[in-house]
C-alpha positions as CSV (number, residue, x, y, z in Angstrom):
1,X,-103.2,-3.8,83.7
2,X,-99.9,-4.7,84.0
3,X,-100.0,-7.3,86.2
4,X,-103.0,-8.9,84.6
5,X,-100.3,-9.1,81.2
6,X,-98.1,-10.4,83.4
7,X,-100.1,-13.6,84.6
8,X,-101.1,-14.3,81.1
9,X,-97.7,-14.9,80.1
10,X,-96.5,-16.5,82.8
11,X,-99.8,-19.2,82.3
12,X,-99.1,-19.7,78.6
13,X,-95.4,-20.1,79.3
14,X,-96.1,-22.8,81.5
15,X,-98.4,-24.5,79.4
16,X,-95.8,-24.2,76.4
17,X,-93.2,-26.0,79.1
18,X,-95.9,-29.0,79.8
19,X,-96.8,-29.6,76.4
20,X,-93.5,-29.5,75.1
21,X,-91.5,-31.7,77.8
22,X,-90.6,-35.6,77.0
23,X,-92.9,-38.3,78.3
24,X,-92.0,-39.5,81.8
25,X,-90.9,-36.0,83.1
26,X,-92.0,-34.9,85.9
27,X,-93.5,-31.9,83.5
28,X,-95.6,-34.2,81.3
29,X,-97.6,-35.7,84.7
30,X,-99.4,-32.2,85.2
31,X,-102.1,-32.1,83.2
32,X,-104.3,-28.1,83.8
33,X,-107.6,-30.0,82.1
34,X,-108.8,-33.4,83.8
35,X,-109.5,-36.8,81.8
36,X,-113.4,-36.5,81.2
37,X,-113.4,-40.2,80.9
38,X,-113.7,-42.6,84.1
39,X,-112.7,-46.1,84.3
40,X,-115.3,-48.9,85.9
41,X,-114.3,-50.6,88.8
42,X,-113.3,-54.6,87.9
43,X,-116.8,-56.4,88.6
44,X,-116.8,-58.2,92.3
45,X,-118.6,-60.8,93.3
46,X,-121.0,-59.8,96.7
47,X,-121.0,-63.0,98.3
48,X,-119.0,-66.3,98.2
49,X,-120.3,-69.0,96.0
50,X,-122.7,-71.7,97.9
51,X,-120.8,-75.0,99.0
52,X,-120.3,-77.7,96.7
53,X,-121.0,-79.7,99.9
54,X,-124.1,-81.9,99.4
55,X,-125.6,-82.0,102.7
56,X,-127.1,-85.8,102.3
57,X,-128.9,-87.8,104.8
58,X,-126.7,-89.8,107.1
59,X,-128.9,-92.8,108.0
60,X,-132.2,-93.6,107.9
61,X,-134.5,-96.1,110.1
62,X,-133.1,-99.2,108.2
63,X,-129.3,-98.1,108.6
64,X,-127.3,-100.1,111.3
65,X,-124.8,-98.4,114.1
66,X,-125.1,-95.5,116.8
67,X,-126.4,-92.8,115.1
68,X,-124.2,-89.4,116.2
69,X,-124.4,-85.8,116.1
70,X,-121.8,-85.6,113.8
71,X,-121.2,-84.2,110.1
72,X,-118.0,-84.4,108.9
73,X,-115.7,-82.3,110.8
74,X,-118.3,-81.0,112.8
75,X,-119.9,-82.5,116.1
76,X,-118.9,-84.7,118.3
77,X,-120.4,-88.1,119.9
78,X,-122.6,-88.2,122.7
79,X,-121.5,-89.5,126.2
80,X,-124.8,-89.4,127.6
81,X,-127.6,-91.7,127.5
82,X,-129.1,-91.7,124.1
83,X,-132.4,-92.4,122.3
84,X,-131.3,-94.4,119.6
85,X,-134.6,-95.4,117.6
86,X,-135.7,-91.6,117.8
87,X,-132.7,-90.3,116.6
88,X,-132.5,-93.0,114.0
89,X,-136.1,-91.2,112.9
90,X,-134.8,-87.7,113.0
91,X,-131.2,-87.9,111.6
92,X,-131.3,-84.2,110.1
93,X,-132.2,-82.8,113.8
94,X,-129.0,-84.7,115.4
95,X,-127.0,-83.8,112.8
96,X,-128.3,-80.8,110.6
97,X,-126.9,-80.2,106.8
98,X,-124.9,-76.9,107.2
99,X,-127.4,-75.3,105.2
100,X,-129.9,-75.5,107.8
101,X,-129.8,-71.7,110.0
102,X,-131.5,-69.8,112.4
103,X,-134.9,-71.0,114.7
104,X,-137.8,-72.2,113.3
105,X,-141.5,-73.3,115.3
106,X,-141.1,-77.0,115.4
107,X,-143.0,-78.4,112.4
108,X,-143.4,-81.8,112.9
109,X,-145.6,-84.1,115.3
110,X,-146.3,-87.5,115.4
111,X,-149.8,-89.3,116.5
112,X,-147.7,-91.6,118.1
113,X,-147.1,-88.9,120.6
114,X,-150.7,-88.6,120.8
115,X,-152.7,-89.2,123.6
116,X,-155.5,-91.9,122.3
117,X,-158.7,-92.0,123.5
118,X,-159.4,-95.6,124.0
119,X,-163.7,-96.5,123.7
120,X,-165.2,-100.2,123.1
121,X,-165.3,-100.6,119.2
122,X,-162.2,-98.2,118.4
123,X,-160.0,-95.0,119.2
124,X,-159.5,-91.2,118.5
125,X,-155.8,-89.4,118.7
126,X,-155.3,-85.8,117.5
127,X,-153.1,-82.6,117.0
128,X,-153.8,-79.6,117.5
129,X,-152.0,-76.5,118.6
130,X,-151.1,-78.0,122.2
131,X,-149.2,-80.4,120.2
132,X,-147.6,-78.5,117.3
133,X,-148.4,-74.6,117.9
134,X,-147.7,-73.7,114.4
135,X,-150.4,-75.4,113.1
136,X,-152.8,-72.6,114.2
137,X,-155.5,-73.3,110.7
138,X,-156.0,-76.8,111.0
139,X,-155.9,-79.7,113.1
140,X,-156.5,-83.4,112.7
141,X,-158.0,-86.7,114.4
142,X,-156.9,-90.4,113.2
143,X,-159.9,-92.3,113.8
144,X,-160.4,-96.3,113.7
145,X,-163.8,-98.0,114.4
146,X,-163.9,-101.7,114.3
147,X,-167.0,-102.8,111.7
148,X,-170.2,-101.9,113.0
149,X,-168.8,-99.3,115.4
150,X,-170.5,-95.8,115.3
151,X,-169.0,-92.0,115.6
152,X,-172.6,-91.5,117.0
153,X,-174.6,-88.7,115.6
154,X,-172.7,-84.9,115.9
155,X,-171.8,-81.7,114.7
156,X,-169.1,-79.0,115.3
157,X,-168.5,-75.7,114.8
158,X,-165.8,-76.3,112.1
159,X,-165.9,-78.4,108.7
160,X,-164.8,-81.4,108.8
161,X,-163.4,-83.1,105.9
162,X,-161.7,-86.5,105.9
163,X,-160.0,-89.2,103.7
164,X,-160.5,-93.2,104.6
165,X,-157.0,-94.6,105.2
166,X,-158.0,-98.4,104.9
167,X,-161.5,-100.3,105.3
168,X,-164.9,-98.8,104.2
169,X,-167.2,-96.1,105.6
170,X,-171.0,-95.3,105.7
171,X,-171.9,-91.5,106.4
172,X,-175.0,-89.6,106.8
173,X,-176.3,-86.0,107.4
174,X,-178.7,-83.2,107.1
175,X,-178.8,-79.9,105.8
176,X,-179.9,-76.9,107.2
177,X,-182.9,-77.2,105.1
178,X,-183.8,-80.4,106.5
179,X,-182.1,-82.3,103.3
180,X,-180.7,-85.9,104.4
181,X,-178.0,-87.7,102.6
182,X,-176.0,-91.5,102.8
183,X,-172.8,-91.8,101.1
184,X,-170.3,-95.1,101.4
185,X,-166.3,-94.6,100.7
186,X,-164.1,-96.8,100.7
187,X,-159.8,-96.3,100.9
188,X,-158.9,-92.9,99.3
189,X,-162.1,-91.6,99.6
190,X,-163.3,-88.4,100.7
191,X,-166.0,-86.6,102.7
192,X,-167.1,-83.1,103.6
193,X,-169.5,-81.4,106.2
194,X,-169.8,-77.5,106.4
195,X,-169.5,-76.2,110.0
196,X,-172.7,-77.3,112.0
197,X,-174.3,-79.7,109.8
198,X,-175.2,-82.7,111.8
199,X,-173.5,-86.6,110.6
200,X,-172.9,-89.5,111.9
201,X,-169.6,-91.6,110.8
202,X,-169.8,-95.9,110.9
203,X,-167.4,-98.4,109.1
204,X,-169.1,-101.4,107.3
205,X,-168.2,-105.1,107.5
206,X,-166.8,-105.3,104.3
207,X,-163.3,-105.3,105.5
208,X,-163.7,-107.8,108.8
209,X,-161.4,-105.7,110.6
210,X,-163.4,-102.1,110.1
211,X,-162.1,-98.9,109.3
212,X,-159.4,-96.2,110.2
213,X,-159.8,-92.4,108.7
214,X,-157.5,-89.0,108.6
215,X,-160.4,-86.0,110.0
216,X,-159.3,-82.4,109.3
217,X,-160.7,-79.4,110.6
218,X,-160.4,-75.4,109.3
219,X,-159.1,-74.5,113.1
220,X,-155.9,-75.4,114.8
221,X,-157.5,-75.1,118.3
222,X,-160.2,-77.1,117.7
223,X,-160.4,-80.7,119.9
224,X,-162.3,-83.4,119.0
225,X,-163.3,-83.7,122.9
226,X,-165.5,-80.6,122.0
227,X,-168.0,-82.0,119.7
228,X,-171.9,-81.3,119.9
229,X,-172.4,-85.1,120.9
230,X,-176.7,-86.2,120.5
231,X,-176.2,-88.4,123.4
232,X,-174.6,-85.2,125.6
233,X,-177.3,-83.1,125.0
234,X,-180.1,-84.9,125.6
235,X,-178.5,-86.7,129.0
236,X,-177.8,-82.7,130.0
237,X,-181.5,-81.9,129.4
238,X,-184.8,-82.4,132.0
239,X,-186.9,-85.5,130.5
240,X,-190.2,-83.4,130.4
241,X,-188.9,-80.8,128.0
242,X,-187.3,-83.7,125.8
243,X,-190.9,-85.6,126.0
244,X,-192.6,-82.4,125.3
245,X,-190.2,-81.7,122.6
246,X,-190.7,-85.6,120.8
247,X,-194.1,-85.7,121.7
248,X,-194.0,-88.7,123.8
249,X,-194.2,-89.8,127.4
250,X,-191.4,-89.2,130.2
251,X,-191.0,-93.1,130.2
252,X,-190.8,-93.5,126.6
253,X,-187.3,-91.7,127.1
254,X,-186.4,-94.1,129.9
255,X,-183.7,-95.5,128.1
256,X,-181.7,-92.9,126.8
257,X,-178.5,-93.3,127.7
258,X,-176.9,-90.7,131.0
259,X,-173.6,-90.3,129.4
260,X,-172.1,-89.4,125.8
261,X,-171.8,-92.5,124.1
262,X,-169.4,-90.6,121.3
263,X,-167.8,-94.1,120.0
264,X,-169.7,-97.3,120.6
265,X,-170.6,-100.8,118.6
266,X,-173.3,-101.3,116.7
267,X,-174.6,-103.6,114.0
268,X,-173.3,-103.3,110.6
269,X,-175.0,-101.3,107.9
270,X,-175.4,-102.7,104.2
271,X,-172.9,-101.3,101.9
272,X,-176.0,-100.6,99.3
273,X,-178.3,-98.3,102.0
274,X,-179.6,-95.5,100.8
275,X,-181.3,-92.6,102.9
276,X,-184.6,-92.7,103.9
277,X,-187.2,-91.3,101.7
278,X,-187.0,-87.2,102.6
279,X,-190.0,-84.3,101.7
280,X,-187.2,-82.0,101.3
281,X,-185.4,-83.9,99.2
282,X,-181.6,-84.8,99.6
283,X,-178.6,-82.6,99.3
284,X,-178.0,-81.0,96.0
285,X,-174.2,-81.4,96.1
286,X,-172.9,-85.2,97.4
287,X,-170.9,-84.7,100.9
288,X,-168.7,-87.7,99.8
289,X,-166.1,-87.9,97.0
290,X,-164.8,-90.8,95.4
291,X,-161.0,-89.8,94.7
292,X,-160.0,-93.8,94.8
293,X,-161.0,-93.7,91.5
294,X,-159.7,-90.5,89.7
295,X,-157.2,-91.1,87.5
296,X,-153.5,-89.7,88.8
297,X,-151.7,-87.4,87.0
298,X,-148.3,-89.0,85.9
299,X,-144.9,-86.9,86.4
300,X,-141.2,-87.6,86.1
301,X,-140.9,-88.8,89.6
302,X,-144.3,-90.1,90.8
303,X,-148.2,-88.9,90.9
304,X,-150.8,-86.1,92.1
305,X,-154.1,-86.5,92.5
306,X,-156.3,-83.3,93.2
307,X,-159.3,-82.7,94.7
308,X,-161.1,-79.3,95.7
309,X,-164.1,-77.3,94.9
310,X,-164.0,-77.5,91.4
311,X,-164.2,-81.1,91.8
312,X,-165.0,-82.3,94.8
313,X,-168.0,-79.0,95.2
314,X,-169.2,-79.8,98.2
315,X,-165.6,-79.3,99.6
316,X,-165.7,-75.4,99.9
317,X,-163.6,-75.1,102.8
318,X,-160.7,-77.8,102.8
319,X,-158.6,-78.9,99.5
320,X,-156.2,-81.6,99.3
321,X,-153.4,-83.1,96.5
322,X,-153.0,-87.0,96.9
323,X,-148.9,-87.1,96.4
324,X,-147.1,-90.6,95.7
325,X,-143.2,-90.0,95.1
326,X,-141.3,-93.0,94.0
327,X,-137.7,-93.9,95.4
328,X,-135.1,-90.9,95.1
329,X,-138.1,-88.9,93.5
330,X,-138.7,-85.3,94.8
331,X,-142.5,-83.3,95.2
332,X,-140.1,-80.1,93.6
333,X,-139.1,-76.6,95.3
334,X,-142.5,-75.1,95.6
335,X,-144.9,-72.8,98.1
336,X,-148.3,-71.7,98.7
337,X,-148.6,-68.4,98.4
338,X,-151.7,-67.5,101.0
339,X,-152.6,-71.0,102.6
340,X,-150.5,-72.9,105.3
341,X,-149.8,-76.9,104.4
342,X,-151.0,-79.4,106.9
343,X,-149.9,-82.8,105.6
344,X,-149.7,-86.0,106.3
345,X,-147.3,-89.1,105.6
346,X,-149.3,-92.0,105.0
347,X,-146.4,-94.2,103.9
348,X,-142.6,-94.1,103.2
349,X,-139.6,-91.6,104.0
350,X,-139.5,-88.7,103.5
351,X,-136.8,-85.7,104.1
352,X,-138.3,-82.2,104.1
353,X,-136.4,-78.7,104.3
354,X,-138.3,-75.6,105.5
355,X,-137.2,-72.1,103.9
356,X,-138.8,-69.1,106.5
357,X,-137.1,-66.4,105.1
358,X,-133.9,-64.2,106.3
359,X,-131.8,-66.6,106.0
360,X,-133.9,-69.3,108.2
361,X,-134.1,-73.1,107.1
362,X,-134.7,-76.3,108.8
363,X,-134.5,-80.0,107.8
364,X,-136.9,-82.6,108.6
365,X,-137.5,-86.4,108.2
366,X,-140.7,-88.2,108.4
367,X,-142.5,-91.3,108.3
368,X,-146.0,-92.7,108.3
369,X,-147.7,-91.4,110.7
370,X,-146.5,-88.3,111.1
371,X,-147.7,-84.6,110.4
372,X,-145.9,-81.8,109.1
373,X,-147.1,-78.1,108.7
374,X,-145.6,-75.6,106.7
375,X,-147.1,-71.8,107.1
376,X,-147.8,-69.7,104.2
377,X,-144.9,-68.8,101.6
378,X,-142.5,-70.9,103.4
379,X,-140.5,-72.3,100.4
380,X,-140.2,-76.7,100.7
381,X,-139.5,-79.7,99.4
382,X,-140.3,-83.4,99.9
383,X,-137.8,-86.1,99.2
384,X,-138.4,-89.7,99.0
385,X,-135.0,-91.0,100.8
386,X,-136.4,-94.7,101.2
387,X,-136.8,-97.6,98.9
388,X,-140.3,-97.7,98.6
389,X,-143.4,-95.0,97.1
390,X,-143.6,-92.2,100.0
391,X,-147.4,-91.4,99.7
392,X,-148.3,-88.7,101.3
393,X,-151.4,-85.8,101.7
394,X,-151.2,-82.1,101.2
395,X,-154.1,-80.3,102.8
396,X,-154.7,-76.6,102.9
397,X,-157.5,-74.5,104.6
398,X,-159.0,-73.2,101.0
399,X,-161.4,-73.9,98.5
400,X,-159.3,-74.4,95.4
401,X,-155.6,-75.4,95.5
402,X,-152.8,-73.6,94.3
403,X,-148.5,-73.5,94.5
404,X,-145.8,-71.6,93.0
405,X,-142.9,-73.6,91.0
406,X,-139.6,-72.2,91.3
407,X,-138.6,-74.3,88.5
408,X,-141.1,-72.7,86.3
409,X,-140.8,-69.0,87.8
410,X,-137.2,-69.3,87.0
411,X,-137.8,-70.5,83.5
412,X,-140.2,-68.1,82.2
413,X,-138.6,-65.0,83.9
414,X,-136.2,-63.1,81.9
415,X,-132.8,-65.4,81.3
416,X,-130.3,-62.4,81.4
417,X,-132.3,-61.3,85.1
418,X,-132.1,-65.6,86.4
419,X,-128.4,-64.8,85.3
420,X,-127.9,-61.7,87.0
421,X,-128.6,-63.6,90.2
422,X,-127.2,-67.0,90.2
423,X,-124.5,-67.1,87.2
424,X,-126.0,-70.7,85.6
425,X,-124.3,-72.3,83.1
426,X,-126.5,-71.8,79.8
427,X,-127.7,-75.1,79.0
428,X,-128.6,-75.1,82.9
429,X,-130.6,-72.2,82.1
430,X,-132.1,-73.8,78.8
431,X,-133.1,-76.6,80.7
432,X,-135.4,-75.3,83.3
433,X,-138.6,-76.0,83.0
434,X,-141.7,-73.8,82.0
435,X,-144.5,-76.1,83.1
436,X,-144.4,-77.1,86.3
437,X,-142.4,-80.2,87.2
438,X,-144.6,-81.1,90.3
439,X,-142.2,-84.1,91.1
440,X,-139.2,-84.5,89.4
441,X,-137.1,-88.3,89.1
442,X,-134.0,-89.4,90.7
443,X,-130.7,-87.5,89.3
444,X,-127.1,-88.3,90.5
445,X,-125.8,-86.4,92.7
C-alpha cells in the first residue's frame, strides 16, 4: 500500500511541475494527454499541369521547303533519301505533336495505294483488312463506270450500302419475295441492299462522263473479287441443266458469255425507267435514298447531314453523317460508344488525333481520298487545317447513329466534380456547352 501512495505522489508532483513551469521550458514541451486534434496535410497537386505548348501542324501539302522530322528542340534532319510529297501529306507522322504517345494500329489508308482493277467501261479499288487491319467491321470499294457501263447483275453475302460521289446512277433489285425495284441517284445520294439480295449497279448519260461511287460493306474481310457474279455462275454450270432450268434449248444459251463479265459497257438507260410491271409487287421500303436533298443541319463551324434507319429505313445495317467543316472549323471531341467509324475524306484537309486509352494517342492528316478508321470508344477529333470546306463521311456498322460529346458530358456533369479534375477557370466552366456542339468555329489560339 505504501508504495502504491508513493507513485501517486510522485505522478501528481510531476504534473504540478509541468503545469506550472514557464513557456519554452523544457518542462512545458511534455504534455501526459496528446492533442486530440490533427492538422491536414497542405493540398498537392498529383501530376504536373499539361503544356502550354500548342502542338500545331507544321506544313501542309501547299507549304513550300523540305519538310523535316523536327519540332522544336526535338528531331533532327534527315541525311537519307527522302519522300518529300508523302511526307508533305503526313507532317504529324514525321514530326508528331508531343502529345502524341505509345503504339497505335495504323489508322489510315489511301485508295491511291490501292490496287485498281482496270475493265473496259471503268474500275474498282478497295480496302479491306489486308490494307488497314483495324478496320475488321467494314470495308470499302470506289467504283467508276463510264455512262452506259454496267456492275452486271450480283449479290454478296454482306449489305452493301453506297453514296454517288459525282455523276448519276440507275439501280435495281429483288427481294426475297420475288419484289423488283429501280431507283436513280444522283451526287450525295444513297443506296442499300440487305445481305444476298440480288442488284445490278449502271450510271446514266446524264453526266457525259458517267459515274464514280463510295460501296461499304458490314465486314472488313470482305473483297469485292468475291461477289456472286450472274455471268460466273452460269459459265461454271453444264448448258443442259441451265436449258432445263430456263426452259429452252441448249443452243438458245449459245451465247452466254464463258467468263464473268463483272464490269462491261452497255447502252444507257433513261433517267425516267421504271421497273417492269411485277405480280409480287415492288419493295415496300425504297433501297435508294435521296440525301442530296435533305436539308443540313447548320452549326458554329460547318454542317451534318444524317441518314440511318429512322430515315433512310431500308438502311438497317449501315448509318452514315454527311460532315462539311469550314476552314479552321473542328467536327468536336467526340466517340462512339459501341460502333467503330469508317470514314472517308471526300474533299479538303483534315488533321485527326486518335485517343486509345492508357495514355495512347496518335495524330493524323488526311486528304481526299483517303480512309480513316477509328474503333469503338476511341476518343477523336477532325480539324479542317486547309483553306477550303473539308467534306467528309462518317460511317458506322449500325442501324441508328449515335456519339458522345465531351463538351456536353462536361457541361451537364456536376461543376464542383469537372473542377475536381481539371481546375477550369469559372467562366470556362460556365461556358461549356450542354447541347452538343457537333462542330465548333475557328477560335485563336
Amino acid at each position: 500500500m505504501s508504495k502504491l501512495l508513493t507513485a501517486v505522489f510522485c505522478a501528481i508532483a510531476l504534473t504540478s511541475v509541468a503545469l506550472a513551469a514557464p513557456a519554452g521550458s523544457a518542462a512545458a514541451l511534455v504534455s501526459p494527454i496528446p492533442s486530440p486534434v490533427l492538422s491536414a496535410e497542405p493540398e498537392q497537386e498529383t501530376t504536373p499541369h499539361a503544356s502550354d505548348n500548342p502542338n500545331s501542324v507544321l506544313w501542309n501539302l501547299t507549304t513550300t521547303g523540305d519538310p523535316q522530322p523536327i519540332r522544336g528542340a526535338l528531331g533532327a534532319p534527315i541525311m537519307a533519301q527522302q519522300n518529300i510529297p508523302l511526307q508533305q501529306m503526313n507532317p504529324d507522322l514525321l514530326a508528331p505533336p508531343t502529345t502524341d504517345n505509345g503504339d497505335i494500329p495504323n489508322l489510315k489508308w489511301s485508295f491511291t495505294m490501292s490496287t485498281n482493277r482496270l475493265q473496259t467501261g471503268g474500275y474498282a479499288r478497295q480496302q479491306n483488312v489486308n490494307q488497314l487491319s483495324i478496320a475488321t467491321s467494314m470495308a470499302g470499294v470506289d467504283m467508276r463506270l463510264e455512262a452506259g457501263a454496267i456492275r452486271e447483275l450480283h449479290w454478296h453475302k454482306t449489305a452493301e450500302w453506297a453514296y454517288v460521289l459525282s455523276g448519276q446512277m440507275q439501280v435495281t433489285a429483288v427481294d426475297a419475295n420475288g419484289r423488283n425495284f429501280l431507283g436513280t441517284v444522283n451526287a450525295g445520294d444513297l443506296w442499300y441492299f440487305p445481305a444476298g439480295i440480288p442488284h445490278s449497279l449502271q450510271a446514266t448519260a446524264t453526266d457525259p462522263n458517267g459515274a464514280e461511287f463510295l460501296l461499304i460493306f458490314n465486314s472488313g474481310d470482305f473483297s469485292e473479287d468475291s461477289t456472286f457474279l450472274l455471268t460466273d455462275w452460269l459459265a461454271h454450270t453444264p448448258k443442259d441443266v441451265l436449258a432445263k432450268n430456263f426452259g429452252t434449248t441448249i443452243e438458245a444459251l449459245d451465247n452466254i458469255p464463258a467468263q464473268q463479265l463483272y464490269i462491261f459497257p452497255g447502252a444507257p438507260p433513261s433517267p425516267d425507267a421504271v421497273a417492269p410491271e411485277d405480280p409480287q409487287g415492288q419493295v415496300p421500303l425504297p433501297y435508294t435514298f435521296p440525301l442530296s436533298q435533305v436539308s443540313a443541319t447548320q452549326y458554329a463551324g460547318g454542317s451534318v447531314k444524317i441518314a440511318d434507319s429512322t430515315t433512310f429505313n431500308a438502311s438497317t445495317g449501315i448509318s452514315v453523317a454527311d460532315v462539311t467543316v469550314a476552314p479552321g472549323g473542328m467536327r468536336e471531341m467526340h466517340w462512339h460508344p459501341t460502333q467503330d467509324e469508317w470514314t472517308y475524306y471526300i474533299s479538303g484537309n483534315a488533321r485527326v488525333t486518335a485517343f486509345a486509352s492508357t495514355s495512347t494517342a496518335r495524330t493524323y492528316d488526311y486528304q481526299g481520298g483517303d480512309i480513316g478508321f477509328f474503333p469503338a470508344s476511341y476518343g477523336h477529333y477532325i480539324e479542317n487545317i486547309g483553306d477550303t470546306d473539308l467534306h467528309f463521311l462518317e460511317i458506322f456498322n449500325t442501324d441508328v447513329y449515335q456519339d458522345v460529346s465531351l463538351n456536353q458530358w462536361l457541361a451537364v456533369t456536376p461543376p464542383e466534380l469537372v473542377q475536381e479534375h481539371l481546375d477550369l477557370p469559372n467562366d470556362t466552366l460556365a461556358s461549356l456547352s450542354k447541347t452538343k456542339p457537333i462542330i465548333v468555329g475557328s477560335t485563336a489560339v
